[in-house]
Each structure stands twice: as C-alpha cells, then as structure tokens.
C-alpha positions, 0 to 999 in steps of 0.5 A: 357910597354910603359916606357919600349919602351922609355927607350929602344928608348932612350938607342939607341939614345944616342950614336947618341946624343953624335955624334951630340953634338961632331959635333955641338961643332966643327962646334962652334969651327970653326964659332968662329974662323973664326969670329976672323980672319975675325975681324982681317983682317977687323981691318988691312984693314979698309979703304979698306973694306970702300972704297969697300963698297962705291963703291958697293953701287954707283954701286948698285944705279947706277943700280937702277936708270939706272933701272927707268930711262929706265921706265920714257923714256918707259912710255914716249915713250908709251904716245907719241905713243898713241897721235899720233894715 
C-alpha cells in the first residue's frame, strides 16, 4: 500500500520537477552569459576597473582610520577630564 502512495506521489511530481529543471537550466544559461560579457567588458577597460579599485580602497581607509582617530582624540579628551576633577 505505501509503495503504492510513493508511486502516485512521484507521478504528481514529476511534472513539476520538469518545470524546476527547465528553470534552473535557464537561469545557468543566463549567469554563464553574463559571467562572459562581464569578463569581457573587464578585459576592454582594465585600467579603469584598477584605477576604481584603487581608489575604493584609499577611501575605505581613509574612513577606517578617520574612525580611530576620532576614538584615539576621545579617549584623550576623557582622560584630561578626569585628572582635572
């Protein structure tokens, strides 16, 4: 009886697994070509995809280092405040 239930389960699925599988096929498809034209855009403007990573990373630690040093000047300023209570 339960055999019987699995088959009839798996008849009813199977058109919905043909569905799924069409659909990952075509987002593979898509993502592959996709990855080329990317590949190929990077490959016609190198230098501009260089200079943009430079740049992204002096403003990253610009930032990280304009982070710590507001920290370094506040725990100064705490410790003047407290030997001058």
């Amino acid at each position: 009886m339960q055999k019987e239930e699995e088959k009839t389960v798996l008849e009813e699925e199977k058109p919905m697994l043909k569905i799924l599988t069409k659909k990952i096929d075509e987002l593979n498809k898509t993502i592959n070509e996709e990855k080329i034209y990317s590949e190929e855009k990077r490959k016609e403007n190198s230098i501009a995809y260089v200079a943009g990573a430079f740049v992204g990373g002096l403003v990253a630690g610009f930032l990280i280092g304009n982070e710590k040093n507001k920290e370094r000047r506040r725990n100064r300023f705490r410790s003047r405040v407290r030997w001058s209570e």
